[in-house]
C-alpha positions as CSV (number, residue, x, y, z in Angstrom):
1,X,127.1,176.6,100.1
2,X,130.9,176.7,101.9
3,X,132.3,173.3,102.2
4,X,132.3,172.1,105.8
5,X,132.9,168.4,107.3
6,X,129.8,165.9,107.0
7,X,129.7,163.6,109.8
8,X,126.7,161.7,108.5
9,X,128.5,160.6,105.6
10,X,131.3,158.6,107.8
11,X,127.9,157.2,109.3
12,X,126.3,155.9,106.2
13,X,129.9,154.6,105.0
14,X,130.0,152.8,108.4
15,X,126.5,151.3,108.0
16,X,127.3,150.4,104.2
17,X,130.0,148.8,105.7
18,X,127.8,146.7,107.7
19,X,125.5,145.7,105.7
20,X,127.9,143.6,103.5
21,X,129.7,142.0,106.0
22,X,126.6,140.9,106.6
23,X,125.5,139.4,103.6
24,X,129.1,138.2,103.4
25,X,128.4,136.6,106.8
26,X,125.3,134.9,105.6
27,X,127.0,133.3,102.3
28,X,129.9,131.9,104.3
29,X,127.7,130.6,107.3
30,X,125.7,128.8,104.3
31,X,128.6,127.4,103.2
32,X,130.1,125.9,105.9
33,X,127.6,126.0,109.2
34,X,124.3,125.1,107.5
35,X,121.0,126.1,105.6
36,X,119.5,129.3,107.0
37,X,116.1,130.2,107.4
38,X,114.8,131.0,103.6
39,X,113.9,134.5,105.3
40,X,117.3,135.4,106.8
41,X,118.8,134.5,103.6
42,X,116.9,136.7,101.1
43,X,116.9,139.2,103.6
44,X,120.9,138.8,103.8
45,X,120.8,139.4,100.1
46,X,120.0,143.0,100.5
47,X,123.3,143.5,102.4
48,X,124.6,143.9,99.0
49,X,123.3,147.0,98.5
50,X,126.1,148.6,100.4
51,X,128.1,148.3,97.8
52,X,125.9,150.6,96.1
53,X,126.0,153.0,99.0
54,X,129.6,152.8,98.6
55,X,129.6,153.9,95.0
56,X,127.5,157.3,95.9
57,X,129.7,158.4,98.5
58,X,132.4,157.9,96.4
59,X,131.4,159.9,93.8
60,X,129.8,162.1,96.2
61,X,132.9,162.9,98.7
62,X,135.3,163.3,95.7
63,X,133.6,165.7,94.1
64,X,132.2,167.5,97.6
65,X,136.1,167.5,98.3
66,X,137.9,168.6,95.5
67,X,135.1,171.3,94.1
68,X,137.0,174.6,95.0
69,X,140.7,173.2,94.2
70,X,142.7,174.8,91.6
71,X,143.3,173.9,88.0
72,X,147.1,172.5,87.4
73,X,149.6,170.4,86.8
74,X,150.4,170.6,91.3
75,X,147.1,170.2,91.9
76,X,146.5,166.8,89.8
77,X,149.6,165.7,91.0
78,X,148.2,165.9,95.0
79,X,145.0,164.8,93.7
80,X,146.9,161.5,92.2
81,X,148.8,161.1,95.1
82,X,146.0,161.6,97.9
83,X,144.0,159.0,95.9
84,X,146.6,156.5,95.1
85,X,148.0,156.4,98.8
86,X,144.5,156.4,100.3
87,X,143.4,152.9,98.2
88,X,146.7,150.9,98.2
89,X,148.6,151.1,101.7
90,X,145.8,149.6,103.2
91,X,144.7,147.3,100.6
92,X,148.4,145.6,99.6
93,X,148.8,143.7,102.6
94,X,145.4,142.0,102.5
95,X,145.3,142.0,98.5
96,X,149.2,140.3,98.0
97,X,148.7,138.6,101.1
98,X,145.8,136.5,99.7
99,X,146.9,136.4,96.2
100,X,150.1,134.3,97.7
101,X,147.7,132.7,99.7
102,X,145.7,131.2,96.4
103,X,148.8,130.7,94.1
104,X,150.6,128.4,96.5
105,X,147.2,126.8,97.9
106,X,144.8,126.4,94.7
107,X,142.1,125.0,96.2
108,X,141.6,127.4,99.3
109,X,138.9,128.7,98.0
110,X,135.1,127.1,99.4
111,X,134.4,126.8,95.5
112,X,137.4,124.7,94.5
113,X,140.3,126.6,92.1
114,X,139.4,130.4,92.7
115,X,140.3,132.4,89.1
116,X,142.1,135.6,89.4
117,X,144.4,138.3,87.8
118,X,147.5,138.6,89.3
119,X,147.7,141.9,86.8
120,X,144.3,143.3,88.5
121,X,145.0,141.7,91.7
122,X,148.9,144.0,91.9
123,X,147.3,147.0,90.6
124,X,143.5,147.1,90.7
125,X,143.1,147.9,86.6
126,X,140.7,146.2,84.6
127,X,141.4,143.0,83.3
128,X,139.7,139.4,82.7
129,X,140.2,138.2,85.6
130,X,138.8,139.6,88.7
131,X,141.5,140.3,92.2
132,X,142.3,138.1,94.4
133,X,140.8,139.6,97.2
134,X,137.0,139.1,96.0
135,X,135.8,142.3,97.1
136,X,138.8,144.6,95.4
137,X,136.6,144.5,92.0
138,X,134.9,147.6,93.7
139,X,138.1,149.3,94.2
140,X,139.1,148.4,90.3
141,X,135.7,150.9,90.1
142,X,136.7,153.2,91.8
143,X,140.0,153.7,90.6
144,X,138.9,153.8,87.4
145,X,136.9,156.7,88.1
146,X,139.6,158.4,90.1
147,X,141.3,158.4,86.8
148,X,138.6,160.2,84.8
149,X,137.6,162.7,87.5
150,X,141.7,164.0,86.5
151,X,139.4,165.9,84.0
152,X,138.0,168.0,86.6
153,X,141.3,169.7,86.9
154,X,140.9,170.4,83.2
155,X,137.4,171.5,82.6
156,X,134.2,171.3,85.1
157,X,132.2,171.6,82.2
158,X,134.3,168.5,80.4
159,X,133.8,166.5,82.9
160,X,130.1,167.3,83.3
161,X,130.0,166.3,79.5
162,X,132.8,163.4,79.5
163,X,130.5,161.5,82.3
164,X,127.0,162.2,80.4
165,X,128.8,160.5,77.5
166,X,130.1,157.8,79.7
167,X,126.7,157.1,80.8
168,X,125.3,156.8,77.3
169,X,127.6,154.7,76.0
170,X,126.9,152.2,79.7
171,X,123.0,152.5,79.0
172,X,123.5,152.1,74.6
173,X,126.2,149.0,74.8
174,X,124.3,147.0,77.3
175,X,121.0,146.9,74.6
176,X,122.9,144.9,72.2
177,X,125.3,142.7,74.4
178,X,126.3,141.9,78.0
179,X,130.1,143.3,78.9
180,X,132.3,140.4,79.7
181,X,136.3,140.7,80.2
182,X,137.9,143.6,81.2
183,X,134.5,145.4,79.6
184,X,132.5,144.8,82.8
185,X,134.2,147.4,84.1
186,X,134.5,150.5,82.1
187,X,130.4,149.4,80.9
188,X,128.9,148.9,84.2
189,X,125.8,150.7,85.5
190,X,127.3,150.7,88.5
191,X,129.4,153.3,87.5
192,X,126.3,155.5,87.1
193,X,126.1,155.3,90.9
194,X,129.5,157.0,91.1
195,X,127.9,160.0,88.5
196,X,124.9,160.1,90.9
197,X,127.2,161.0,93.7
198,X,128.9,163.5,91.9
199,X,125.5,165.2,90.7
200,X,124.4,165.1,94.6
201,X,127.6,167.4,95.5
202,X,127.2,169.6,92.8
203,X,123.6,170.2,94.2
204,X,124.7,170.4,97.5
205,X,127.4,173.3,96.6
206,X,125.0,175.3,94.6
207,X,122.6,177.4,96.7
208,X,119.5,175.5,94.7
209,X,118.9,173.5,97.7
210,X,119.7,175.0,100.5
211,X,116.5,175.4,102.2
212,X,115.1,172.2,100.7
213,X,117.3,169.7,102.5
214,X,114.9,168.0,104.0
215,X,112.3,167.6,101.2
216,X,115.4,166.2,99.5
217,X,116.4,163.6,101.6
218,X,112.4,162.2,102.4
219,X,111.8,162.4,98.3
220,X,115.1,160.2,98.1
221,X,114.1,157.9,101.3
222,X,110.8,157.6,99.7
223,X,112.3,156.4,96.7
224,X,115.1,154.1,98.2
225,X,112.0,152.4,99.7
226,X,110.0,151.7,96.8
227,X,113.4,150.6,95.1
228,X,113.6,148.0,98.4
229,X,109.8,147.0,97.4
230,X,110.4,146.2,93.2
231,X,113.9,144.6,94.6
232,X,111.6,142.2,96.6
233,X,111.8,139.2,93.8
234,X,114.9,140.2,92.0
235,X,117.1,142.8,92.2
236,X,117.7,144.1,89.4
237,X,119.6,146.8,87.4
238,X,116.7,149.2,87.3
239,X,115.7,149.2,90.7
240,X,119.1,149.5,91.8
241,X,119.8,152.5,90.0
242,X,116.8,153.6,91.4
243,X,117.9,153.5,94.8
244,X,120.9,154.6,94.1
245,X,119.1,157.5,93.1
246,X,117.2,157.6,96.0
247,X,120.6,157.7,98.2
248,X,121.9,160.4,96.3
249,X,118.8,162.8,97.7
250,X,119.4,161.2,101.2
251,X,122.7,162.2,101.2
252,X,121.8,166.0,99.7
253,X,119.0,166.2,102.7
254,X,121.9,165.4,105.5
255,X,124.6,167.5,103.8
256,X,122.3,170.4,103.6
257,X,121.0,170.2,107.1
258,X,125.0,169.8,108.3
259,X,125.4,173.3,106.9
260,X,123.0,174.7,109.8
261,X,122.6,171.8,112.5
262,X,124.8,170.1,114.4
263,X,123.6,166.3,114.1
264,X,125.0,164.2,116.7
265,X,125.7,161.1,116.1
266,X,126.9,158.4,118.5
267,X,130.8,158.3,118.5
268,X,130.5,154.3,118.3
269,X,128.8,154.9,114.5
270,X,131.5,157.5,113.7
271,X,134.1,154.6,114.6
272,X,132.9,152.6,112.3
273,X,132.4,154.6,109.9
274,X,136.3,155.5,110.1
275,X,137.2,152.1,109.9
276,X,134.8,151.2,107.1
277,X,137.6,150.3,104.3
278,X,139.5,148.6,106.7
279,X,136.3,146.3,107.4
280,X,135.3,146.2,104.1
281,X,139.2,145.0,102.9
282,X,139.2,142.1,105.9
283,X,136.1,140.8,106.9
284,X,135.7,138.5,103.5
285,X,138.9,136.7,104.3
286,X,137.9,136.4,108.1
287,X,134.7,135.3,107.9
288,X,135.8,132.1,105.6
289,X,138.3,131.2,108.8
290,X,135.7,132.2,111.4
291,X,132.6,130.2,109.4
292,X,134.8,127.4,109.0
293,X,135.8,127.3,112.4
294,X,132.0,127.4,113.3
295,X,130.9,125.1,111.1
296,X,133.7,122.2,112.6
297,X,132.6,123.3,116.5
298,X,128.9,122.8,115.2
299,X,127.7,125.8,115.7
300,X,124.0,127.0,115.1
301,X,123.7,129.5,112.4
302,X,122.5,132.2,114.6
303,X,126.1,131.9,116.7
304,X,128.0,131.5,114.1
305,X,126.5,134.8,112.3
306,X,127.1,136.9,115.4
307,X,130.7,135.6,115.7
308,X,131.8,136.4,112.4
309,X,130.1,139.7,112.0
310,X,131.5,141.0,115.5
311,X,135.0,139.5,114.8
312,X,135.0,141.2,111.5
313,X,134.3,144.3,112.5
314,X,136.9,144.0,115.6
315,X,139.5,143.2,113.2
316,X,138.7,146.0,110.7
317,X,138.7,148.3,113.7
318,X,142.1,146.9,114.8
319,X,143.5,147.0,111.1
320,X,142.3,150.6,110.8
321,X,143.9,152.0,113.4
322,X,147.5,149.4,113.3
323,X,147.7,149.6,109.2
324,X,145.0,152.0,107.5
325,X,145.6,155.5,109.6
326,X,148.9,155.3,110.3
327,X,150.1,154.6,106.6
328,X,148.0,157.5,105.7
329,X,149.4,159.6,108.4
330,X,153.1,158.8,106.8
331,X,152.2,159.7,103.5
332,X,150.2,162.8,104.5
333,X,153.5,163.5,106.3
334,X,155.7,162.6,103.3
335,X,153.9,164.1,100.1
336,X,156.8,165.9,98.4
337,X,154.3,167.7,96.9
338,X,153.4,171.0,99.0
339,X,149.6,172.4,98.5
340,X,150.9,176.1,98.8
341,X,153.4,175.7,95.7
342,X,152.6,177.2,92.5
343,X,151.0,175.2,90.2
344,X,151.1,175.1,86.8
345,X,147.9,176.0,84.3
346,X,146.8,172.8,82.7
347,X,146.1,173.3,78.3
348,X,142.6,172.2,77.6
């Protein structure tokens, strides 16, 4: 199928989005507002989830993105530098900004004397501790599989094997022990969310499914459902590969029906969706200001929810579009690498 823009994806990224400022909401309004209802909480809890979401696009958009580039040397050196520039502009200022934040005010944090790596919390690599910015442990993720997608440039087929391998070893190491350290990352099953993705763009770029887009995404909505339903008392690993699963085929049923329909979405879920990193990097520092500042007015819970998730989102939209978009338009602007050059044939 030819490669085409997918507005529903910047739609699911802005809802993702969404749904864990709101669980972030919920866990600072607990903190310093007051109990919740036990059913607002544990429905909050589900706000996590995004994350997930997160992970499938990821995998999904970078492999939908990069499927018919060229092998060599030029082209993994744009790929690099696309990547590198899209995570860090926008993430230093909020990443540094809090990690001098914690080292000259230890006990900032709600929970007392906060542990991070300034190592992981500079460069987003895997190390003991986690970042600074508490949410930047998903970015340490994804960077780390920016670095082995490189192989794509190499060999399709190695990467197809390299990531099957990768799985394994996730799914055989966590039998016989629990990864701790700088091993939570490398052995997580969340990075089998980021392999889903990538499967779900190979399908969508193959002719296999493209007149069963639909049946696709209500087999996967069928299946993120019944994920929801075992998640119901714990959610656990299973289940949340599950639904992972399950978003993978949702995303295949709206990139297939993209190819043919114009879906039309409302432009206020596109905005969000293009300001979904910026939300996700700020609202987690804002919403411990704007909880506390609730919690000393006496707010009730309810208030103080709503003015936290709307003044995240505000700010994220602001940061997008005074940080985020115009540091990717310099670097677009500035890449001295040019994507008509030769490039070089990579040695397998």
């Amino acid at each position: 199928m030819a490669k085409s823009s997918i507005q529903s994806l910047q739609v699911f990224r802005g809802f993702a989005a969404l749904s864990v400022v709101a669980h972030h909401a919920g866990l600072s309004t607990e903190a310093f507002v007051g109990t919740m209802p036990t059913a607002v909480s544990e429905l909050l809890v589900f706000g996590l989830l995004g994350v997930d979401f997160f992970f499938v696009l990821s995998g999904f958009i970078i492999m939908y993105a990069h499927f018919d580039d060229e092998r060599g040397t030029t082209t993994v050196k744009r790929y690099a530098f696309k990547r590198l520039t899209r995570i860090f502009p926008a993430y230093w200022p909020v990443g540094l900004g809090l990690l001098v934040l914690y080292a000259s005010l230890p006990g900032l944090s709600a929970g007392g004397g906060r542990e991070y790596s300034w190592v992981s919390s500079l460069l987003l690599v895997p190390a003991n501790g986690p970042p600074a910015l508490s949410v930047a442990w998903t970015l340490v993720h994804e960077l780390l599989f920016y670095g082995i997608f490189m192989l794509f440039f190499v060999s399709r087929r190695g990467l197809v094997v390299a990531l099957l391998a990768w799985a394994v070893l996730i799914l055989v190491a966590n039998q016989f022990f629990s990864p701790s350290g700088w091993l939570r990352y490398p052995l997580s099953f969340l990075n089998i969310e980021f392999m889903l993705g990538v499967g779900a763009a190979l399908l969508v770029r193959s002719e296999a499914v493209e007149r069963k887009g639909k049946g696709a995404a209500l087999l996967g909505g069928t299946m993120a459902c019944f994920a929801l339903w075992l998640m119901a008392t714990e959610i656990g690993v299973w289940p949340r590969l599950l639904f992972a699963l399950g978003l993978a085929l949702v995303i295949v049923g709206f990139a297939v029906r993209e190819q043919t329909v114009v879906l039309r979405w409302p432009v206020s879920m596109l905005i969000l969706g293009n300001a979904s990193y910026s939300i996700y990097l700020v609202h987690n520092p804002l919403l411990s200001l704007t909880q506390r500042v609730a919690g000393v007015l006496a707010m009730s819970w309810p208030i103080a929810m709503l003015m936290g998730v709307t003044l995240s989102v505000a700010a994220g939209w602001a940061y997008h579009r005074l940080v985020e978009a115009p540091a990717l338009r310099w670097f677009r602007s500035h890449t001295p690498l040019d994507p008509k050059a030769p490039t070089k044939p990579l040695r397998v």
